[in-house]
C-alpha positions in Angstrom: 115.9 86.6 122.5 113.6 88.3 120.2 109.6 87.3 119.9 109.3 84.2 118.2 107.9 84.3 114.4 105.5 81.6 112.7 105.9 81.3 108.9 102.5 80.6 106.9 103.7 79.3 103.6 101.3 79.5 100.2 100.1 77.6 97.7 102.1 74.4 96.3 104.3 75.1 98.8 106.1 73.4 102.2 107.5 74.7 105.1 110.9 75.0 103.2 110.6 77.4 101.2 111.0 79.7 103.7 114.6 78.4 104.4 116.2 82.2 103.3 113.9 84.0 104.9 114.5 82.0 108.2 118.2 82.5 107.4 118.1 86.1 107.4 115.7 86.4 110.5 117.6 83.5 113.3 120.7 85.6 113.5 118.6 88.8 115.1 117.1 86.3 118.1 114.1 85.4 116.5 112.9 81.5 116.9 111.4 81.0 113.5 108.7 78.4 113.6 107.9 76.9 110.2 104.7 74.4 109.9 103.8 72.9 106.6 99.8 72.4 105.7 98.2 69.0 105.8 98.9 66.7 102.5 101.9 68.6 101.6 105.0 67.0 102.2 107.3 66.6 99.3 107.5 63.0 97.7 104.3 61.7 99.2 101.1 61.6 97.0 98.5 63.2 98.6 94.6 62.4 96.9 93.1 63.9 99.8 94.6 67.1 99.3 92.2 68.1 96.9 89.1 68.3 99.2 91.0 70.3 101.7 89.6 73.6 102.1 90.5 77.2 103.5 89.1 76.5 107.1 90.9 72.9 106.9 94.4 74.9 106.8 93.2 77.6 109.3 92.2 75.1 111.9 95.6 73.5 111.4 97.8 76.8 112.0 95.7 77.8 114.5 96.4 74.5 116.3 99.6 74.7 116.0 100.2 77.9 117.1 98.8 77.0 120.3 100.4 74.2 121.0 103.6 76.1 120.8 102.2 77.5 124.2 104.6 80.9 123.2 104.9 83.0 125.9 104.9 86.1 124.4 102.5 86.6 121.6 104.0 85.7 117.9 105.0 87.5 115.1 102.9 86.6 111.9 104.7 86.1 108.2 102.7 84.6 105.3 103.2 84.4 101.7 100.4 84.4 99.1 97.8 82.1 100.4 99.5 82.0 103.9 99.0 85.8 103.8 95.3 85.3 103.7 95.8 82.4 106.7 98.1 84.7 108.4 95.5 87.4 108.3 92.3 84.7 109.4 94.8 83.9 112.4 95.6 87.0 113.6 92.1 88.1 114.0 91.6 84.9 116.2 95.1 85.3 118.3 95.9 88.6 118.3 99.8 88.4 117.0 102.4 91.2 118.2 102.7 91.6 114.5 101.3 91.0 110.9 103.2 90.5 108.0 101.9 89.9 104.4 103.8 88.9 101.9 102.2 89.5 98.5 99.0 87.9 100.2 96.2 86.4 98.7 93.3 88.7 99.6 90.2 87.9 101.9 86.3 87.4 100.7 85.1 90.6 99.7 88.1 91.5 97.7 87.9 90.6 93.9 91.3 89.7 93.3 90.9 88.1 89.7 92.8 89.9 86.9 94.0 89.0 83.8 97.4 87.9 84.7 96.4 85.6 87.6 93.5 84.2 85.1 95.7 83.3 82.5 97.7 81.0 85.3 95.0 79.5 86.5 92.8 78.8 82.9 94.5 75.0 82.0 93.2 74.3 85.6 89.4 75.3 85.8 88.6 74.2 82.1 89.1 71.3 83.7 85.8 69.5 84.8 85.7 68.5 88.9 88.8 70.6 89.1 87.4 72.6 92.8 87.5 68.9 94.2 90.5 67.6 92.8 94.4 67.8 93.5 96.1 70.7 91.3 99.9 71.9 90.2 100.6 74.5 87.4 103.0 73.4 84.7 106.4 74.2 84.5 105.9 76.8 81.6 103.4 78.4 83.4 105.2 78.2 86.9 108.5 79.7 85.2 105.9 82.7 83.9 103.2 82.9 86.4 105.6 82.5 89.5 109.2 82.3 88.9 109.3 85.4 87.3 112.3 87.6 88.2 114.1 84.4 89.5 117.4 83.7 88.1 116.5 81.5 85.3 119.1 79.1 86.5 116.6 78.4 89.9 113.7 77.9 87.9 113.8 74.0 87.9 114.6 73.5 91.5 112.0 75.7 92.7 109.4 73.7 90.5 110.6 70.2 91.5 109.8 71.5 95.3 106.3 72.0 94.3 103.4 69.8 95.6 100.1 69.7 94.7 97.4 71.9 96.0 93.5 71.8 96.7 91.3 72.0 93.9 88.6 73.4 96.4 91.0 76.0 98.4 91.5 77.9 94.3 87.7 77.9 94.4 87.4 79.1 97.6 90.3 82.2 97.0 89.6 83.0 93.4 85.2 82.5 93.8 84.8 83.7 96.9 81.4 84.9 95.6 80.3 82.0 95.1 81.9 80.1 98.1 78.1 79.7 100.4 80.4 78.2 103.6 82.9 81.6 103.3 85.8 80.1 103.9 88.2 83.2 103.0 85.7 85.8 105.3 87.4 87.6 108.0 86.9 90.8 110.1 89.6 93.3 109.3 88.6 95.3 112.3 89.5 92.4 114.7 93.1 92.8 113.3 94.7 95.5 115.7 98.3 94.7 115.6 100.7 96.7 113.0 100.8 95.0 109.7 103.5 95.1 107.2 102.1 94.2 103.4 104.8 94.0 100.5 103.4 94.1 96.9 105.6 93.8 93.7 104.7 95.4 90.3 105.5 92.4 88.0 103.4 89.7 90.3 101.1 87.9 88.5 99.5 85.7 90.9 98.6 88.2 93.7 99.1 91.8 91.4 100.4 94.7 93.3 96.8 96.1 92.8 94.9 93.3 94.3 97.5 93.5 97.7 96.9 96.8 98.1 93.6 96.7 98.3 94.4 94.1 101.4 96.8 96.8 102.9 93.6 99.5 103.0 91.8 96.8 105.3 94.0 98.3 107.9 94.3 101.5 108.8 97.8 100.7 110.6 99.7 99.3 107.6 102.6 99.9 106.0 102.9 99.0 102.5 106.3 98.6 101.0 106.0 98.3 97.0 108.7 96.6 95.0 107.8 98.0 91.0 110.3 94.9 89.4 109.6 92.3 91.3 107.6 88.9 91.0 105.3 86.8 93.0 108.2 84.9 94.5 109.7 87.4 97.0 110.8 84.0 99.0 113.9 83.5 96.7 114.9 86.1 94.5 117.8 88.3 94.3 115.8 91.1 96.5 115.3 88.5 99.3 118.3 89.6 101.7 117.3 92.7 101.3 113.3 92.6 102.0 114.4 90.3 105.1 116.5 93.1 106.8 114.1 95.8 106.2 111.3 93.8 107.8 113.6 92.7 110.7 114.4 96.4 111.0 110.0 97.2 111.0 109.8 94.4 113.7 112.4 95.8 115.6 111.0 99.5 115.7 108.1 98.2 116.3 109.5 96.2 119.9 111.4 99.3 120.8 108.1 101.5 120.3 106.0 98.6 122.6 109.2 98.8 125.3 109.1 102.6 125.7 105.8 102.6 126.0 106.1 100.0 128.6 108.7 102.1 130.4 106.3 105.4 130.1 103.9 103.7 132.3 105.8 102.5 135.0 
């Protein structure tokens, strides 16, 4: 049985969306554990969920991580603003492996560009918006997200969609002017191999922005896909972006085994 693998998923999103991904990993041993964050759960209305911050979400994975009482340490995988958890986690647990997933990047990284400002301009030209329950528009999920999904996907991706904290876009997108630093972290408290994949036509996290979070760490690899979008979770390049991580992992546990041999 391979090491067991904890899926961080991103903004608007639930546990499910991972449901290829998780397909593609099960088959080589791994035990793919998939939480979903506070106040999202599909078909439920959720006020509260626009308060919830950063360190809200953190505290949750965190917790749950433990409580899995794994007895090997876990393998890491977030997607855009479970990127940034994953990365907050791993420098608390110490993970046998990171992998980002066009993440959303940490304090200290400016990450705003135009693309990623136009997605997010209907929703802070609205007044209260950082403390208020938020969800891009179809139009603008289709463009801003959906990009390079078959077209024929694009409404049952949206109608999975929750809403997300008001407060945890401020927090990612002003970091700068978040005083409780709720997107900090310590890159050097990160020493496990990291895997990062940017894609040239994402327009929430652009390639530019992620690699940026891949020269945090010295021991990352960065895998760039030019015609991709933002959603690498369901596209027609997911089967193939599964294997080739599944194939990092696995070089990566046959590396830490003959080491392991080496010093017996």
């Amino acid at each position: 049985m391979a090491r067991p693998i904890v899926l961080i998923h991103g903004m608007w999103c639930t546990g499910a969306n991972f449901d290829r991904l998780v397909e593609g990993l099960k088959p080589r041993g791994h035990a793919c554990h998939v939480p979903t964050l506070p106040a999202h759960e599909i078909g439920v209305a959720h006020p509260e969920v626009g308060n919830q911050s950063v360190a809200d979400y953190l505290a949750f994975v965190e917790d749950y991580v433990r409580r899995q009482n794994f007895a090997e340490a876990p393998i890491l995988i977030g997607h855009s603003m479970g990127g940034l958890l994953a990365q907050q986690l791993a420098a608390r647990i110490q993970p046998f492996a990171l992998v980002l997933l066009t993440p959303a990047a940490p304090a200290g990284i400016f990450g705003l560009r135009w693309a990623n400002f136009v997605s997010f301009f209907r929703i802070v030209m609205r007044w209260g918006w950082w403390r208020r329950p938020q969800k891009l528009s179809f139009n603008r999920a289709v463009v801003s997200a959906f990009n390079g999904v078959p077209r024929d996907q694009h409404v049952k991706l949206y109608d999975a969609l929750v809403e997300e904290s008001g407060r945890v876009v401020f927090e990612i997108g002003f970091w700068f002017a978040d005083g409780r630093g709720a997107t900090r972290l310590d890159p050097a408290a990160i020493r496990c191999p990291v895997y990062v994949v940017s894609c040239g036509g994402d327009r929430l996290t652009p390639a530019a922005v992620v690699r940026k979070v891949a020269a945090l760490y010295p021991q990352a690899s960065l895998r760039h896909y030019p015609d991709r979008g933002h959603w690498v979770l369901d596209d027609t390049d997911t089967e193939e972006m599964t294997t080739e991580i599944a194939n990092w992992l696995q070089g990566h546990e046959q590396r830490v085994a003959a080491r392991g041999r080496e010093e017996k």
